[in-house]
ROPAFI-256808 format. One record per residue (C-alpha): residue in one letter; x, y, z. Coordinates in pm, whole numbers, plus 50000, padded with zeros to 5 digits. Layout:
N
aXYZ
...
end
This chain:
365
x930421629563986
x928871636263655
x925811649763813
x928391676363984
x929631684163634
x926281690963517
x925011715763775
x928031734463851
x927701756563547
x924451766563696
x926541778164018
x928871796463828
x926361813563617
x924441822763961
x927921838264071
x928311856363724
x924821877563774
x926211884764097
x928941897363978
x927221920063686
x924551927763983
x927681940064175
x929071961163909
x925791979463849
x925421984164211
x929101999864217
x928592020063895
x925452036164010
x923952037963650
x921502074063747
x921552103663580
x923992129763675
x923922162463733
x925702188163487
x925002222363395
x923722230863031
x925902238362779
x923332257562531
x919962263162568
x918552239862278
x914692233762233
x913802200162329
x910542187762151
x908802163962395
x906782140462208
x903892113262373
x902072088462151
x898862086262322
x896132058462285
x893102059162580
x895022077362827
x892542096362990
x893392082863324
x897442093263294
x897842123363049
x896892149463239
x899672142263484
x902262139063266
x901012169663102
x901162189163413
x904442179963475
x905702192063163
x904292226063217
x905722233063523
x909582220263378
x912432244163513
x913992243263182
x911382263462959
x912892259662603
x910242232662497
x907432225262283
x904912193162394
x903722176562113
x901022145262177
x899652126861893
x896262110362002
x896312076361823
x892042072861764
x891222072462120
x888192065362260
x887962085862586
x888502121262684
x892392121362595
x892262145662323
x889902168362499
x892012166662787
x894942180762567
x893042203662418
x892802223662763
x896542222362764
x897082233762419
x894722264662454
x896212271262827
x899682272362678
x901272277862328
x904142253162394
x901992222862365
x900022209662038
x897882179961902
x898022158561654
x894902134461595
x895652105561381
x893712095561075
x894612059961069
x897282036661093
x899002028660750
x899721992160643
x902601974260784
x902632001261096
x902091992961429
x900412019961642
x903292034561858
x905592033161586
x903472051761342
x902632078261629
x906332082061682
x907422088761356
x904452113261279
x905632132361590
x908952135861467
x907782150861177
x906402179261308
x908622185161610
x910892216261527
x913242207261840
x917202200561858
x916272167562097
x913522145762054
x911962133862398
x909452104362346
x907732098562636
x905292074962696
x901762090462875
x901942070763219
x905252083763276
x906062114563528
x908712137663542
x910212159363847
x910422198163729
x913932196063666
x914042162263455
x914352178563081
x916992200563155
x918992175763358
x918782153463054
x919372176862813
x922682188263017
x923372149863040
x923402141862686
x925612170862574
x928372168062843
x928032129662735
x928162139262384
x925562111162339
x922392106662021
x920432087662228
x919572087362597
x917232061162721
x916182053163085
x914022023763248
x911792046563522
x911682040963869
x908782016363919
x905302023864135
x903931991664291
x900591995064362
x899591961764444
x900881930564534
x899971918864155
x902551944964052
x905121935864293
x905431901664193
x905681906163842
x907331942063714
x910251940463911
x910961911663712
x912191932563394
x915231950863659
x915881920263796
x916611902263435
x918121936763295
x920301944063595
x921721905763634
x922551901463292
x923551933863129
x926431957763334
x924051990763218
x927432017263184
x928761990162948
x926382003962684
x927892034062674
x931472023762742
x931431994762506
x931161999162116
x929491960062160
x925971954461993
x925001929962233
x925601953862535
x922661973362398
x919581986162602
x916912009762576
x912982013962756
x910332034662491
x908812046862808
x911472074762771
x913952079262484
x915942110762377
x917212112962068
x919542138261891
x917022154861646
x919902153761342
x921052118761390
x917272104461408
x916082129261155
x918552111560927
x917912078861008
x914442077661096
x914912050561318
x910802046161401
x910292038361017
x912872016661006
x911321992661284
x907762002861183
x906051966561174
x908421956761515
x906851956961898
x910141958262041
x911591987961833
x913112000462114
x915731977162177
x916471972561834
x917332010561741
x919552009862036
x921501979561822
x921871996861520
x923002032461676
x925142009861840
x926201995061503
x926182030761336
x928772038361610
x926762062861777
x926722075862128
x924372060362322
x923212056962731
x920622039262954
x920292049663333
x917832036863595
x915432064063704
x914532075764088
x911672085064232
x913602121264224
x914072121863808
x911212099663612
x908342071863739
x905852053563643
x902962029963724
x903572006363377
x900491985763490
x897421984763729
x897541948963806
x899821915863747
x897441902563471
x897981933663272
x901961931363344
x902171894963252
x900121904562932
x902611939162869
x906041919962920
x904631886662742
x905011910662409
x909001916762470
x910451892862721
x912461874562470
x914291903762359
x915841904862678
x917641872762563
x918611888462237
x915531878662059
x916951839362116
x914181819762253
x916441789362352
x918411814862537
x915191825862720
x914251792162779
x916971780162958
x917151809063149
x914031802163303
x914501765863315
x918291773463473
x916451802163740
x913701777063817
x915121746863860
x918871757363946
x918071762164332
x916761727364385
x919221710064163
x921951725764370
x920681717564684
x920311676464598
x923371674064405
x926641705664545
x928761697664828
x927521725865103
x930301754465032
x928971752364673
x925281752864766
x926341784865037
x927721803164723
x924791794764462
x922641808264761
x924171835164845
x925021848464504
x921301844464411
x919841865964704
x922891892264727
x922301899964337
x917941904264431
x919551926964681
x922001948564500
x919041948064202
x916601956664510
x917901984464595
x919421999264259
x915741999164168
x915102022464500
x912251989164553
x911981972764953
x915081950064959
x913101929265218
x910251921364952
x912471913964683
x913821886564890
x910421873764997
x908581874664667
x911231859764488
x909361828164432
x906211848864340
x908311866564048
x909771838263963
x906491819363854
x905011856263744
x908291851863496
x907451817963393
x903851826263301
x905331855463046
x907871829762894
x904691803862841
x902681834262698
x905201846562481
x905541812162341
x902011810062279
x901611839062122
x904631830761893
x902981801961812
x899311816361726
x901321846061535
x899131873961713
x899221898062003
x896861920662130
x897821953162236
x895821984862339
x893151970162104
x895241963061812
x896821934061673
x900981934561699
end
């Protein structure tokens, strides 16, 4: 009997991220479709590092954008390869788009963040559109969000891209971050609730009101943080600003985050915990709950309790499945793959923690 007592909170918490699975899956958390109110300039802005292999895309994309009221601003962050030459050809093909080459990185910076903030300083839009290089964009993306965010009267408009899986490495470990983000957090909630901790936002694409982040300067703020992203979601939340996250389609905004698993594992070992808050005992039992929940359930839950644990568990991969416009058929399959591919970013997060240093893109974070 007291064993019962013990592992029915892990059946109810299984039926909870159904639940908040359900609600997403009702809600339909994509971007809408509005016309624009005015025709502001939106300043697209991509901190770039060694991305010879994705800027051009991106680049591309942006030139052939229905809505034409932009400028493309890319600051290349001492790289190595051919990415500034690369956007060279773009900036003397078209006067919309310009480069910045960083000098350096000043003391107490991190890489991104520092690229960020420089770009904001020279961008001369009304909206600031960071954009990460491996990201791409349908023709009609910028205006759609631009309309978006003033019908929405929002400062901030963040979405998590639709994910490209190109290999099995991939499949088994990026859908991890939906599946975490979509069974714990109901995504409309950050916009309909004035709550901190129903807070999200991805730094592969954020849109910011130029005035409010001009004010605020939210990059130098979080200057020395990795996951800056998450946190100036929290205070424009606390600020009691406007803000939205929406899933992306293969229709709006993709991307291809990493070419293998090793790299993913590495990427999302950097910010896993702040999916938990920043709490690592949260995170912990979280993976000790998702790990070991289905077994204790099946040794120790009378049958109707073990049906519901079970079903909850692979209806909410389902709903998350197919929110995420991913194979519902895999997610079921290589659930035990992305649940060890999770495990192995909690242990490396925690060992990283405990060494005090990360390695990212070369640099020390």
């Amino acid at each position: 009997m007291i064993l019962f007592y013990l592992v029915l909170p892990i059946v109810i918490f299984a039926i909870i991220r159904f639940l908040v699975a359900l609600f997403n899956y009702f809600t339909q958390p994509y971007l809408q479709s509005y016309p624009i109110i005015s025709s502001e300039t939106v300043s697209v802005l991509i901190p770039a590092r060694n991305e010879e292999a994705n800027i051009q895309n991106l680049l591309a994309d942006l030139q052939s954008q229905s809505y034409t009221n932009i400028e493309v601003i890319v600051y290349n962050d001492l790289s190595t390869d051919a990415t500034g030459k690369i956007v060279e050809q773009f900036v003397k093909a078209d006067n919309r788009f310009r480069l910045i080459n960083g000098s350096g990185l000043p003391e107490g910076w991190l890489g991104k963040n520092n690229a960020c903030h420089q770009l904001a300083l020279q961008a001369n839009g009304n909206y600031l559109l960071f954009l990460d290089a491996d990201v791409r964009v349908e023709k009609s993306f910028v205006g759609q969000a631009l309309a978006y965010m003033q019908h929405k009267k929002l400062h901030l408009l963040s979405f998590f891209p639709y994910q490209v899986l190109g290999s099995f490495g991939e499949a088994i470990t990026v859908p991890v971050m939906q599946w975490i983000l979509l069974s714990l957090l109901p995504l409309k909630l950050v916009l309909w609730s004035r709550r901190r901790s129903l807070s999200a936002a991805n730094g592969q694409m954020m849109m910011f009101k130029a005035e409010t982040y001009r004010k605020h300067r939210f990059h130098e703020i979080y200057r020395s943080n990795p996951v800056e992203d998450i946190l100036i979601a929290r205070e424009m939340k606390r600020l009691r600003y406007r803000i939205s996250t929406l899933l992306g389609t293969p229709g709006d905004i993709r991307c291809r985050m990493y070419a293998s698993g090793s790299d993913a594992i590495e990427g999302f070992s950097k910010n896993v915990c702040e999916f938990f808050g920043g709490n690592r005992n949260v995170m912990f039992s979280f993976a000790a709950i998702t790990t070991l929940g289905p077994f204790l359930v099946m040794f120790f839950m009378p049958f109707p309790l073990v049906f519901t644990y079970f079903f909850s568990v692979i209806m909410a991969r389902l709903f998350i499945a197919d929110l995420s416009k991913q194979n519902v058929f895999k997610a079921v399959i290589l659930f035990p793959y992305q649940q060890i591919s999770f495990l192995q970013m909690v242990i490396r997060w925690e060992k990283n923690r405990k060494r005090g240093t990360l390695i990212w893109k070369g640099r020390k974070i």
